[in-house]
Backbone as JSON Lines, residues from 0, in Angstrom:
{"i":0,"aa":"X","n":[21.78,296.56,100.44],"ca":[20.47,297.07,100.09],"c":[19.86,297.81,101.29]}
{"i":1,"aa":"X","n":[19.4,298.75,100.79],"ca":[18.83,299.81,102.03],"c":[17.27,299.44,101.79]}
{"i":2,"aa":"X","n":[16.46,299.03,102.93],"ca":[14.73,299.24,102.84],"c":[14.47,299.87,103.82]}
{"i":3,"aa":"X","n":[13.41,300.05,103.3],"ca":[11.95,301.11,104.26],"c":[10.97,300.52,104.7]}
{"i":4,"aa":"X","n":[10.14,300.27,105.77],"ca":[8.96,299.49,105.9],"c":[8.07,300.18,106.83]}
{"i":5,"aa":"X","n":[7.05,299.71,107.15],"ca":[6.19,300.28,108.48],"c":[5.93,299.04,109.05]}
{"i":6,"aa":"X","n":[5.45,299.16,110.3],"ca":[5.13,298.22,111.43],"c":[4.1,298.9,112.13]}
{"i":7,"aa":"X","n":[2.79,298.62,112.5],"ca":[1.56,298.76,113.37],"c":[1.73,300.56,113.17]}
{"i":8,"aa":"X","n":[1.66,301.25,112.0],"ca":[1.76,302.52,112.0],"c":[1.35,302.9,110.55]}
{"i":9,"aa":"X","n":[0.41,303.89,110.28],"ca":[0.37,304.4,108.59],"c":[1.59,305.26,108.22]}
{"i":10,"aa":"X","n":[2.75,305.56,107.25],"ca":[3.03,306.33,106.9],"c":[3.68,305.77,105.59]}
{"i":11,"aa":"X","n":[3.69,306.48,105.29],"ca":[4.57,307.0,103.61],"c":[5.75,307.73,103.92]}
{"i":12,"aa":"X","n":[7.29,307.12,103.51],"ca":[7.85,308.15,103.32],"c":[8.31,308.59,102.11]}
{"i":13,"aa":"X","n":[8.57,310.12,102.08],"ca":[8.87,310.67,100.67],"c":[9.98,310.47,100.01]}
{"i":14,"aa":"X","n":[10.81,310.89,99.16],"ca":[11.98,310.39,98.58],"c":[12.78,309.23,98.91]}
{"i":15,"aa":"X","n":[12.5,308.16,98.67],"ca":[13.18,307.15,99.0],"c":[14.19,307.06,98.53]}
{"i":16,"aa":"X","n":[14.41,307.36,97.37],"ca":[15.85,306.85,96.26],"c":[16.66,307.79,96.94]}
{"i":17,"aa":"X","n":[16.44,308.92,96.91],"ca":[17.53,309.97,96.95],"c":[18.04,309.46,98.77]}
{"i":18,"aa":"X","n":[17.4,309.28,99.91],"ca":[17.54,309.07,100.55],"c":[18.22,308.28,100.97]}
{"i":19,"aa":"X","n":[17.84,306.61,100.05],"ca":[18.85,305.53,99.84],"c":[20.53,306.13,99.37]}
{"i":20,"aa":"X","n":[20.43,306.8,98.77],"ca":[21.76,307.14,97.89],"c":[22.51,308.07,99.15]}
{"i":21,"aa":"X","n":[21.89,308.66,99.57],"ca":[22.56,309.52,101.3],"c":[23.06,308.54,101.98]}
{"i":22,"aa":"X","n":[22.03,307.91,102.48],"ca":[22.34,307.2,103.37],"c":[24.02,305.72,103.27]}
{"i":23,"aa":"X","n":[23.5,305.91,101.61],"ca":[24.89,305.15,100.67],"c":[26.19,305.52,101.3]}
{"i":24,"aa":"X","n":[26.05,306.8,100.81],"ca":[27.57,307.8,100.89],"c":[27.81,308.23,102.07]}
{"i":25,"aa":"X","n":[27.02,307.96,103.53],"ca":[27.12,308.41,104.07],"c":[28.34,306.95,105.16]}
{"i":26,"aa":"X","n":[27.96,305.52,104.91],"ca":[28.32,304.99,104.53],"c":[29.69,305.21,103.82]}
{"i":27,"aa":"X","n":[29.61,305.33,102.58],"ca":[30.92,305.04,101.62],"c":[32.27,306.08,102.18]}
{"i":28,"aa":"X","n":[31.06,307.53,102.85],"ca":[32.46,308.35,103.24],"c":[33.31,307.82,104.63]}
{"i":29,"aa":"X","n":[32.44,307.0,105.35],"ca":[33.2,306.29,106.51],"c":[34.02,305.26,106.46]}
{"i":30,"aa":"X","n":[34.4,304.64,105.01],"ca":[34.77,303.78,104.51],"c":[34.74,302.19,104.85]}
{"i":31,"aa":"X","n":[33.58,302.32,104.51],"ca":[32.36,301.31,104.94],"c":[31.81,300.65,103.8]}
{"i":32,"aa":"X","n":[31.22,299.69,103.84],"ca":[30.37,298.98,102.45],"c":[28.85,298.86,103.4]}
{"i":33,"aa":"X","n":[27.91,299.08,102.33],"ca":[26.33,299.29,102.63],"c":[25.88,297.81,102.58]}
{"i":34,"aa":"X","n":[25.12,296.95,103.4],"ca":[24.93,295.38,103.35],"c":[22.92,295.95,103.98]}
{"i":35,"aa":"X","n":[22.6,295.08,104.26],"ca":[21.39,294.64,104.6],"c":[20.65,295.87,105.66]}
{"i":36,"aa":"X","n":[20.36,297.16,105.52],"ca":[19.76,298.01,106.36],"c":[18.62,298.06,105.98]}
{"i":37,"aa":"X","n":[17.8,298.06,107.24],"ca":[16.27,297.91,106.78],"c":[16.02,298.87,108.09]}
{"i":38,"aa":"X","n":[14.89,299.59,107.49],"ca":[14.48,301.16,108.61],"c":[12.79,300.61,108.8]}
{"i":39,"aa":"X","n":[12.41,300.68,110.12],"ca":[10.99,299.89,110.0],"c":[10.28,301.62,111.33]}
{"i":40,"aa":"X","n":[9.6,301.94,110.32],"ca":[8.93,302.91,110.96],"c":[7.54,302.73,111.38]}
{"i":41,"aa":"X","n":[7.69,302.76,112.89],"ca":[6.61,302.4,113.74],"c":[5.64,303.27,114.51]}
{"i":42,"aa":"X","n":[4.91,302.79,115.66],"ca":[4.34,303.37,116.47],"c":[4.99,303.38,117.86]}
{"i":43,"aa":"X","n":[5.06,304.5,118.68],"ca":[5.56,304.02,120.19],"c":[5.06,303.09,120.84]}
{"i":44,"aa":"X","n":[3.98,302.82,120.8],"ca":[3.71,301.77,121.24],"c":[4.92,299.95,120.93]}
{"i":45,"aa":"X","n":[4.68,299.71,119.38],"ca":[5.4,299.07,119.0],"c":[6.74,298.89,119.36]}
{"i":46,"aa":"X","n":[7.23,300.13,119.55],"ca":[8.97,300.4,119.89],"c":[9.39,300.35,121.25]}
{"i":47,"aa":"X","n":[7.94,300.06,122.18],"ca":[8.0,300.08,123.79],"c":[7.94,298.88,123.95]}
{"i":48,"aa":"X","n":[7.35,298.04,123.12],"ca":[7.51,296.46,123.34],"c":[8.86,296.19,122.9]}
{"i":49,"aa":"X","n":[9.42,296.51,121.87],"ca":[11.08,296.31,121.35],"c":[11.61,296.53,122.66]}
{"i":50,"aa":"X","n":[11.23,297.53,123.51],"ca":[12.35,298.0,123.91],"c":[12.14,297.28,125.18]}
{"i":51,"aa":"X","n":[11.57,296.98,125.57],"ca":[10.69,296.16,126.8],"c":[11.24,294.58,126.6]}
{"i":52,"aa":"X","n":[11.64,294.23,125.43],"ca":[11.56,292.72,125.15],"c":[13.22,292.92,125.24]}
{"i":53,"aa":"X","n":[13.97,293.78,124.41],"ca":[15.15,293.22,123.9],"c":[16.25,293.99,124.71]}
{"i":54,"aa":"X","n":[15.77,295.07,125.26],"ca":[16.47,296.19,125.99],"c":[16.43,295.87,127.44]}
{"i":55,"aa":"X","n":[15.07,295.65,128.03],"ca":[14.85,295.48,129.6],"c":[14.29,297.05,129.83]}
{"i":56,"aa":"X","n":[14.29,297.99,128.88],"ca":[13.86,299.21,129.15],"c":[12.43,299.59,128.87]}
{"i":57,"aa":"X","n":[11.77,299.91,130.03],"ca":[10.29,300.49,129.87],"c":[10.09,302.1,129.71]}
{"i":58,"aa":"X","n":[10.93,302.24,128.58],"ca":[10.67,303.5,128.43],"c":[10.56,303.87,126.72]}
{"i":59,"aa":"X","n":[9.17,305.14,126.51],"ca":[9.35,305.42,125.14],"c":[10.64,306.2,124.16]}
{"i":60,"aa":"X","n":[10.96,305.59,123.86],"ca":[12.18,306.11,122.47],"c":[12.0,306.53,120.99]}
{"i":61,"aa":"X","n":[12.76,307.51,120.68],"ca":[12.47,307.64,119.18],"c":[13.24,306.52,118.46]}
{"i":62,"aa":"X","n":[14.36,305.97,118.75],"ca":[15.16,304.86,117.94],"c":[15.78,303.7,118.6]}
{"i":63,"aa":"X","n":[15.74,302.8,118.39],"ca":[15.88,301.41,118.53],"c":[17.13,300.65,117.19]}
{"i":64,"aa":"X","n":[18.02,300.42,117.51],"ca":[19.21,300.09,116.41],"c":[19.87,298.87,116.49]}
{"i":65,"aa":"X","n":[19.7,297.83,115.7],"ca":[20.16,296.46,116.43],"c":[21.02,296.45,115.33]}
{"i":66,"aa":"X","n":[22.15,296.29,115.57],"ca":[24.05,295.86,114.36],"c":[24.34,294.39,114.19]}
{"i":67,"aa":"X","n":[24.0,294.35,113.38],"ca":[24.4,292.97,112.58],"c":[25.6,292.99,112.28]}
{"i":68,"aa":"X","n":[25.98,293.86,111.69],"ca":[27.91,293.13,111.43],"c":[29.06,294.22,112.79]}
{"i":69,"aa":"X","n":[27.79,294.31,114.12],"ca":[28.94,294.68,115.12],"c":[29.9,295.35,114.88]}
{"i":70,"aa":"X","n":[30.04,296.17,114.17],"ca":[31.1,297.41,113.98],"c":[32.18,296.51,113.37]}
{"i":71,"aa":"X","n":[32.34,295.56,113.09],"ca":[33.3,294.78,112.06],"c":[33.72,295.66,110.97]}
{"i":72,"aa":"X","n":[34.71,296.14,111.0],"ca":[35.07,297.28,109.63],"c":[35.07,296.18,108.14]}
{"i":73,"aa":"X","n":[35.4,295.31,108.27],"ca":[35.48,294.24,107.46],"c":[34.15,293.57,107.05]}
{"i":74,"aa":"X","n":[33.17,293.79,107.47],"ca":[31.79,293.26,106.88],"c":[31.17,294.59,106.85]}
{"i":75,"aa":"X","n":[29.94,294.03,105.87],"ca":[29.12,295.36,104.97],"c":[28.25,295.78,106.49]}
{"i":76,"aa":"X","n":[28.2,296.99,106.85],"ca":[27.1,298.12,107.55],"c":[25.7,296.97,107.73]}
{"i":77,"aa":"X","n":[25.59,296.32,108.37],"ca":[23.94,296.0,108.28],"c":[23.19,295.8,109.72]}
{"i":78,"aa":"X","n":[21.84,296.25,109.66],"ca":[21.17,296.38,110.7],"c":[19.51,296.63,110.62]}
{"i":79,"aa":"X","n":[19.27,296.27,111.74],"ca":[17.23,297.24,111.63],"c":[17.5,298.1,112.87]}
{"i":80,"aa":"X","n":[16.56,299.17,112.0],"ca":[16.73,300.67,112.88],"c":[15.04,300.56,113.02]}
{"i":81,"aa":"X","n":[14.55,300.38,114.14],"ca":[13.3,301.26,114.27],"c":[13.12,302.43,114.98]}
{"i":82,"aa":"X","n":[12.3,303.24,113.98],"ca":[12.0,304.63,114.24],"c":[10.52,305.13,114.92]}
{"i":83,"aa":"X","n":[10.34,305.54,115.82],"ca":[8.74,305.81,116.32],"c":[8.71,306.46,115.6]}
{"i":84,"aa":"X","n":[7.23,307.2,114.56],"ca":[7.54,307.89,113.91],"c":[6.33,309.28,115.22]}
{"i":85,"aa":"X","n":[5.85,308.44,116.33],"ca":[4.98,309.68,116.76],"c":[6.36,310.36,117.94]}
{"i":86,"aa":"X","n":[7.2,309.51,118.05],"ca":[8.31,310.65,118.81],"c":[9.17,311.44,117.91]}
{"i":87,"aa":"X","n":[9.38,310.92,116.62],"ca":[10.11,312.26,115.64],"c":[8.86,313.34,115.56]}
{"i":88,"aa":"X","n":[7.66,313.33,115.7],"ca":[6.58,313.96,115.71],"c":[6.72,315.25,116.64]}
{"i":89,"aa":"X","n":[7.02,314.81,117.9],"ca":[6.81,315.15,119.31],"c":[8.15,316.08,119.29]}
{"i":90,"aa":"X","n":[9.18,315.37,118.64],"ca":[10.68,315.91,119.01],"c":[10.7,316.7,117.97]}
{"i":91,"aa":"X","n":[10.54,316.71,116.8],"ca":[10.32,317.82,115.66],"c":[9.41,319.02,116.65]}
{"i":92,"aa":"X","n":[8.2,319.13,117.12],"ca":[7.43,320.16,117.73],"c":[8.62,320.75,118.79]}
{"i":93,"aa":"X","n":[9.4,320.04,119.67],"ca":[10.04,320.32,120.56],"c":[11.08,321.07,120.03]}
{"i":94,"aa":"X","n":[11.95,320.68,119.22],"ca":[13.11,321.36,119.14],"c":[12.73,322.26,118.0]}
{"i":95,"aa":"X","n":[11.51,322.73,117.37],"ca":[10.53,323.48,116.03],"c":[11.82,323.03,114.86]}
{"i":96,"aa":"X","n":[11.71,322.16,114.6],"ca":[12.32,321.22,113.35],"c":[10.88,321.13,112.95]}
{"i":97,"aa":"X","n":[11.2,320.9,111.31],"ca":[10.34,320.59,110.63],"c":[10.45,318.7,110.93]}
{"i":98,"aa":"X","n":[9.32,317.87,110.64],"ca":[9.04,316.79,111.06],"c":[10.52,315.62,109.49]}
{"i":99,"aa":"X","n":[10.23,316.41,108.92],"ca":[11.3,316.0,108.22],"c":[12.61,315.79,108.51]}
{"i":100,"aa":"X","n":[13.03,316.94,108.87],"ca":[14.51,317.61,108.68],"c":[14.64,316.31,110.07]}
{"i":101,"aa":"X","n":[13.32,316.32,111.26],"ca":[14.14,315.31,112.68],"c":[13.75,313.89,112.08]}
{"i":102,"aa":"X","n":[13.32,313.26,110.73],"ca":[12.76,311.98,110.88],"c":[14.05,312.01,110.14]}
{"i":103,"aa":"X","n":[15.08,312.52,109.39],"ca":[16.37,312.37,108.78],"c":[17.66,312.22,109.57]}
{"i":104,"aa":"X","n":[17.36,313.54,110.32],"ca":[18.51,313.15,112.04],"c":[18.14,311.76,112.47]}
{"i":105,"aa":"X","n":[17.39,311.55,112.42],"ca":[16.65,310.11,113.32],"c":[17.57,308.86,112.35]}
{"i":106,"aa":"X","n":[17.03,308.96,111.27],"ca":[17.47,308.27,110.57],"c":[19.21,308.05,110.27]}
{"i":107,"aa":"X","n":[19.74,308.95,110.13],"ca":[21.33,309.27,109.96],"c":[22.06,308.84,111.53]}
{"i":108,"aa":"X","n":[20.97,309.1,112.27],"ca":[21.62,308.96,113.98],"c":[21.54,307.19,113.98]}
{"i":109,"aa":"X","n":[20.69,306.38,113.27],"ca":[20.73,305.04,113.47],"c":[21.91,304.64,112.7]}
{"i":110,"aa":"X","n":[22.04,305.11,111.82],"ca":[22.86,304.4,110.45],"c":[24.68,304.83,111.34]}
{"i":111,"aa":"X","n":[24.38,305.96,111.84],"ca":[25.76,306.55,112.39],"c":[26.36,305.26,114.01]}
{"i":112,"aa":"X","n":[25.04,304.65,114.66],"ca":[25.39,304.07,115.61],"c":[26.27,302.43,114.84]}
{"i":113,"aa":"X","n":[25.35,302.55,113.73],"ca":[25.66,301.13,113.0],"c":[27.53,301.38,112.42]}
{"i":114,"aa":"X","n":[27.9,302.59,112.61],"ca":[28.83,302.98,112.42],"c":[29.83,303.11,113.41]}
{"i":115,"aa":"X","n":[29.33,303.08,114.52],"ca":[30.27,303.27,115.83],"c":[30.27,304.17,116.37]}
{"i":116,"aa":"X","n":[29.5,305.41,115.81],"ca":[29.23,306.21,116.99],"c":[28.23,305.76,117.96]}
{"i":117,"aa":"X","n":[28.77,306.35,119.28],"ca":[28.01,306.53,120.21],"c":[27.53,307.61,120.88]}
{"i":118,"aa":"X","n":[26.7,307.37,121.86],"ca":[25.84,308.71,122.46],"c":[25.52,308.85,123.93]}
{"i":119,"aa":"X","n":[26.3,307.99,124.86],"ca":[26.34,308.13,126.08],"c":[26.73,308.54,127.08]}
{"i":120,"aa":"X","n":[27.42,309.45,126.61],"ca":[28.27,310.62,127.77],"c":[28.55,311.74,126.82]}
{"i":121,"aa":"X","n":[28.78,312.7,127.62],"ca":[28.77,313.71,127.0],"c":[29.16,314.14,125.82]}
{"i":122,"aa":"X","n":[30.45,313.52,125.82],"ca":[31.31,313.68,124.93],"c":[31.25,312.78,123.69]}
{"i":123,"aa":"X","n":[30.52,311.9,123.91],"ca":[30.35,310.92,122.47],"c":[28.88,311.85,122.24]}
{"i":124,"aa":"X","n":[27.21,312.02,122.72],"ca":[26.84,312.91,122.31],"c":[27.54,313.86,121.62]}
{"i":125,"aa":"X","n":[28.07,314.8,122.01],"ca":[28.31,315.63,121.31],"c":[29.24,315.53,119.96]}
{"i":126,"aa":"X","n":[29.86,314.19,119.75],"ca":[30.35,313.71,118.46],"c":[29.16,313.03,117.79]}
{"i":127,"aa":"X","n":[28.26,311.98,118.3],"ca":[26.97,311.98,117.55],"c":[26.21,313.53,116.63]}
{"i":128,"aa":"X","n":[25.88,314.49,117.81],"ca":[25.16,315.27,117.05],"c":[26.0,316.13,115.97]}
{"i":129,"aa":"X","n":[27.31,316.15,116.21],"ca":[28.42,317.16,114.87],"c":[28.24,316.44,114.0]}
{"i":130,"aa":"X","n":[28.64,314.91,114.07],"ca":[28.21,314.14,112.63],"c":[27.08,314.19,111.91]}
{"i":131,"aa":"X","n":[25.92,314.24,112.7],"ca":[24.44,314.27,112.14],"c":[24.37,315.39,111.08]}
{"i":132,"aa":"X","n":[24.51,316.6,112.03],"ca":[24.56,317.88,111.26],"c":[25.66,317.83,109.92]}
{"i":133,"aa":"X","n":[26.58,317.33,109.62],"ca":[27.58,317.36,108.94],"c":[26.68,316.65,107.76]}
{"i":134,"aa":"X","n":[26.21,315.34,108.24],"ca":[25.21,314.34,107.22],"c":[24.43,315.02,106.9]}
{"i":135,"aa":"X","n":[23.17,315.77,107.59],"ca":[22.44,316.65,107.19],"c":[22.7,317.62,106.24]}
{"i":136,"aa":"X","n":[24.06,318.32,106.49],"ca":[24.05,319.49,105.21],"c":[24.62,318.59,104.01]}
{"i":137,"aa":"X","n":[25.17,317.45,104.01],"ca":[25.4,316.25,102.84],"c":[24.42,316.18,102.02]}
{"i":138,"aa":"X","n":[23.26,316.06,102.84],"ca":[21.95,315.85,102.57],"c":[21.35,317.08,101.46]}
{"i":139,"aa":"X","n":[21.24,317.93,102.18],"ca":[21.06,319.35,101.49],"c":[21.65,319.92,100.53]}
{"i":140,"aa":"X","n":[23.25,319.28,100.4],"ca":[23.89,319.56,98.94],"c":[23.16,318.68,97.37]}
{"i":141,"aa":"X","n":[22.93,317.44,97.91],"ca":[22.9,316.38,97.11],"c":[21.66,316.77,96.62]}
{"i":142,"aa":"X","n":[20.82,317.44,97.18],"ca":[19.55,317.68,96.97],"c":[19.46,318.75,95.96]}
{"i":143,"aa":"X","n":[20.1,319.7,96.11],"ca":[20.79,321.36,95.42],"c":[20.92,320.47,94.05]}
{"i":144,"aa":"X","n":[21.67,319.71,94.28],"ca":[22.42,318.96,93.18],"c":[21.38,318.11,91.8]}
{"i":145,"aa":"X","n":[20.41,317.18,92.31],"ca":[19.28,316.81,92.24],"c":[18.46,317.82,90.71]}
């Protein structure tokens, strides 16, 4: 089961179902089973104490990703991803993304770590962001499709 929540932050997000169902296949194409993901969209503030408490890091982040079944290919995908939603804000203005198109990278980039990618040297970056984009135009078909 995939959820959505907020934490010390107002927002709404839009298409949930269709989103759930991405985030499914995105999942199913890694040949993976979908278990317990829950996306808790916050405030930086909120995500500086996460990150302060569980990390040792005093610094603001857009994502925070804790793996419950540890990259176990053998147990279902599950985890909590928190998302700042005022740094997809900040980073949407920065890179002139629409606030959408980066709260979806954001989102696909958590679900992808819960997957085994990583993003700490160059070279895994740059396999993080090809996958994103790859998910992203996934995204954009399914939608066509819709």
């Amino acid at each position: 089961m995939i959820h959505f929540q907020t934490e010390n932050i107002k927002f709404s997000l839009n298409n949930k179902t269709p989103l759930k169902k991405w985030i499914a296949s995105v999942i199913e194409i890694k040949k993976r089973r979908t278990g317990e993901l829950t996306f808790i969209f916050c405030s930086d503030e909120y995500l500086l104490e996460i990150n302060k408490q569980y990390l040792n890091h005093d610094t603001y982040t857009d994502i925070i990703t804790f793996d419950y079944s540890k990259e176990d290919i053998k147990l279902p995908v599950s985890g909590d991803i928190f998302i700042s939603i005022e740094r997809v804000k900040e980073n949407a203005a920065l890179f002139s993304k629409s606030i959408e198109n980066e709260l979806h990278r954001v989102i696909i980039h958590g679900t992808l770590h819960l997957l085994g990618y990583a993003d700490k040297t160059k070279a895994t970056k740059s396999e993080m962001t090809k996958q994103e984009d790859t998910c992203l135009k996934m995204l954009e078909k399914m939608k066509l499709k819709a």
